[in-house]
N, C-alpha and C positions, 0 to 999 in steps of 0.2 A: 464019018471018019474023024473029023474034025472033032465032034461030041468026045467020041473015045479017047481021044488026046487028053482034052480036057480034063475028062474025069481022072483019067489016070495022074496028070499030071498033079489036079487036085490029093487024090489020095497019099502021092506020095510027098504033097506038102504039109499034109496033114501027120505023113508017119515023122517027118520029120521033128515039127512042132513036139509030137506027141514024145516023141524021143529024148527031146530038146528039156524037157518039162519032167521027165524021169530023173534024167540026169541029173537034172539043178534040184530036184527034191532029195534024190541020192545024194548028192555034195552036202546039203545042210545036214540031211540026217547023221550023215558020217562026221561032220563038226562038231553037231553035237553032243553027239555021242563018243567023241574022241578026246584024249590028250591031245593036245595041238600045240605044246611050248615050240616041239621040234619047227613046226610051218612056221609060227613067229620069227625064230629064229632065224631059218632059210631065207624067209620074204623079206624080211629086216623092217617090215610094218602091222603094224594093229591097229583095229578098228575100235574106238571108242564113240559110242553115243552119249548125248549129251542131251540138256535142254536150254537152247542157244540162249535164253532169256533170265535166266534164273545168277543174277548177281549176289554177292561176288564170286561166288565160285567156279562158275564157268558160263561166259556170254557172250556174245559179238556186238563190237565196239562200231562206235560209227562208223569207223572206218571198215566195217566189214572184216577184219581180224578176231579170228577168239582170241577170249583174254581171261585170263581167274585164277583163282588160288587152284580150285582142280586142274587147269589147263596147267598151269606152272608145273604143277606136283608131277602129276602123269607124266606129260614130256620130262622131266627128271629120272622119276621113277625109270621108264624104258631108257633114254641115253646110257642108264648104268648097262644095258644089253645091248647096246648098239641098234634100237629096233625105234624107228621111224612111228609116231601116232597121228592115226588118220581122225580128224574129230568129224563123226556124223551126227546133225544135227536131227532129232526124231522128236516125235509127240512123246509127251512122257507117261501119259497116260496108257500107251503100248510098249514102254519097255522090256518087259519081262518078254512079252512076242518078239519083239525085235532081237534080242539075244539069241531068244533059243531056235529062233530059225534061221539063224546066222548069217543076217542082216550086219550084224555089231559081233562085236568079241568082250565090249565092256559097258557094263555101267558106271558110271565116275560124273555124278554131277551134283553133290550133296543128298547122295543117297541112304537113307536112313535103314538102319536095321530093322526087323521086323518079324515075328514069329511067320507071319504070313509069306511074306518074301525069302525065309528062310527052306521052303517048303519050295520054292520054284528055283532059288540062283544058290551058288555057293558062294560067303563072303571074306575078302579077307580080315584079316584086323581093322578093327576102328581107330582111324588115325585124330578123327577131333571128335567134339560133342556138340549137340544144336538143343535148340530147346523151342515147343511149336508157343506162339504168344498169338493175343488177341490184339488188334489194331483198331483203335476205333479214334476220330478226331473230335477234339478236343473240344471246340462247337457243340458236339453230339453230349455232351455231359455225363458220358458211360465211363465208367472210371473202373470198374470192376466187373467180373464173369457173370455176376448176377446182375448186374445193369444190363445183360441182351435179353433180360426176358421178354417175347413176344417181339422182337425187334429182327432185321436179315442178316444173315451171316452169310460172310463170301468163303470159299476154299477152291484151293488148286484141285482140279480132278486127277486121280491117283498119287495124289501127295501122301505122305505115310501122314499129315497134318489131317487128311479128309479121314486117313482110315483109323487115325488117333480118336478122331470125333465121334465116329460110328459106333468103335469096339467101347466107347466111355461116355455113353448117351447122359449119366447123370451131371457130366459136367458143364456143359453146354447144349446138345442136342435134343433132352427133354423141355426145354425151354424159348428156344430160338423158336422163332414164325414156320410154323409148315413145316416146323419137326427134323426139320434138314439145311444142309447148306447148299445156295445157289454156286455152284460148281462152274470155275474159268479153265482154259487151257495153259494160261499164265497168271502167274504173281502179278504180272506188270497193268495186265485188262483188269484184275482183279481191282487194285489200286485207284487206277482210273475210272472204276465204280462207286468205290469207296469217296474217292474227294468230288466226287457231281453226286453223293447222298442218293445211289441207288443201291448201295447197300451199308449196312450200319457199323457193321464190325469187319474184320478179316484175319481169319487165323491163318501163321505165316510163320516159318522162319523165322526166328530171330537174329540171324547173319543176313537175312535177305529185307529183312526191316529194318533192322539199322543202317545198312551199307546205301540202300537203295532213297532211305528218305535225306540220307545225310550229305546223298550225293544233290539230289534235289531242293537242298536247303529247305527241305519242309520239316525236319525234324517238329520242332519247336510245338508245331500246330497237331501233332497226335499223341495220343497215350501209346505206351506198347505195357501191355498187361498179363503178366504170370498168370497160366490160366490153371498149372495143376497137372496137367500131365506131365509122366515122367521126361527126364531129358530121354533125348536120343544119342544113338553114334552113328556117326557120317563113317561108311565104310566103301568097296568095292565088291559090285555084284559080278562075277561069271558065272559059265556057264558049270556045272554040276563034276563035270567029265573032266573041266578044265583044272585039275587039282596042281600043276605044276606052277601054271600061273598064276594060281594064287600063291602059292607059296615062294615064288621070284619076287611078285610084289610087297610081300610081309619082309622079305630079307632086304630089296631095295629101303622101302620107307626105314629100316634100322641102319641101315647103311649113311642114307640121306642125312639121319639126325646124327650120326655120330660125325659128320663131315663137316655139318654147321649149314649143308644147306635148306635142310629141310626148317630153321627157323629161319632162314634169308626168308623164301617164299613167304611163311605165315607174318612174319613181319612186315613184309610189303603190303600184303593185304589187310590185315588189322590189326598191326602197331603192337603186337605180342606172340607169345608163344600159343599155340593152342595147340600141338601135338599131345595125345591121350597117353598114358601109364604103357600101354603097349607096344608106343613107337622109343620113349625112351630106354626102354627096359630093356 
């Protein structure tokens, strides 16, 4: 008798479960596959992922605080809607997953445009421009893109800087040690390879190698080197479906610049304007 409890009782913990697991596949699916400005609005929050490490645009400070020029921005951006941002911090090498299965509602951590990515998220306007640079210290006597012949390159894995290198093998990639780059989860592990000379170069951001060595007083001791790829635009990724919120964000950042605060932000963070043609306009 007892047995038959059991199982039953099992079963119907398991219809539960099974239930439970419909549902929450049901919920994403219908995120995103939906407009969703209306829920934003209802809830009075959105989820924005990030990658907590990636200075200056959006990181967490000693003090366990995010802080950045995205953090600034976003929370601007929404206050103009009354709408609360949650910052989730994720691998960034699963963002596009994390979006679309509505984990996150946004990308916004100096996220770069991309043919590729163009194909998975929808973006809005490009609000600055980045450009990816070679890093290599100054010790190393590499001074140019053809100085890593045969030598190791470091890169962020799923950096549009990694998949710059891939889709442009004759720039760097035909020539680097083992035809590829030794892949980190962060900029910052990366770095820390780079100056203990376990690895030679590092393709990076150039708002993330400037901001990061300037803050570390090591500037002095590295080259940062034009390697030739195009510039990039740092823009906002959603979801496909999510065509309103994008379009609330493109009318925010215009709003922001005509108000004066969208250069407060960039000047706090580096000392000039860097809003693109599209935010003034």
């Amino acid at each position: 008798m007892k047995l038959k409890k059991w199982i039953a009782l099992g079963v119907a913990a398991l219809a539960t479960v099974t239930l439970a697991a419909c549902s929450s596949s049901s919920s994403s699916s219908s995120k995103a596959n939906s407009d969703n400005w209306s829920t934003y609005e209802k809830d009075k929050t959105i989820t924005i992922g990030f990658d907590n490490t990636f200075v200056p645009m959006g990181y967490e400070n000693e003090d366990g605080k995010n802080v950045g020029f995205d953090i600034d921005l976003a929370n601007a951006v929404f206050a103009e809607y009354g709408i609360t941002v949650k910052w989730q911090s994720i691998n960034w090498d699963m963002k596009e997953t994390e979006l679309n299965n509505g984990t996150i509602d946004l990308i916004w951590n100096g996220y770069s445009v991309t043919d590729e990515r163009k194909e998975k998220v929808a973006f809005t306007d490009p609000y600055m421009v980045n450009e990816q640079v070679l890093v290599t210290k100054k010790s190393s006597n590499i001074t140019t893109v053809a100085g890593m012949k045969d030598k190791v390159l470091g890169a962020q894995a799923g950096s549009s800087g990694y998949d710059t290198f891939t889709s442009n093998p004759e720039i760097l990639k035909d020539i680097v040690s083992g035809g590829d780059a030794t892949q980190y989860e962060t900029f910052t592990q990366a770095l820390i390879d780079l100056d203990n000379d376990r690895i030679d170069g590092l393709l990076i951001d150039r708002v993330y190698a400037n901001y990061y060595l300037n803050q570390e007083g090591t500037l002095d001791n590295y080259n940062i080197i034009s390697t030739g790829y195009d510039a990039e635009n740092f823009s906002v990724g959603a979801r496909k479906a999510d065509k309103t919120l994008v379009t609330k964000i493109n009318e925010a950042f215009k709003q922001l610049y005509k108000e004066g605060k969208f250069q407060e932000i960039s000047n706090k963070w580096f000392g000039e304007d860097v809003a693109t043609d599209d935010i003034k306009s």
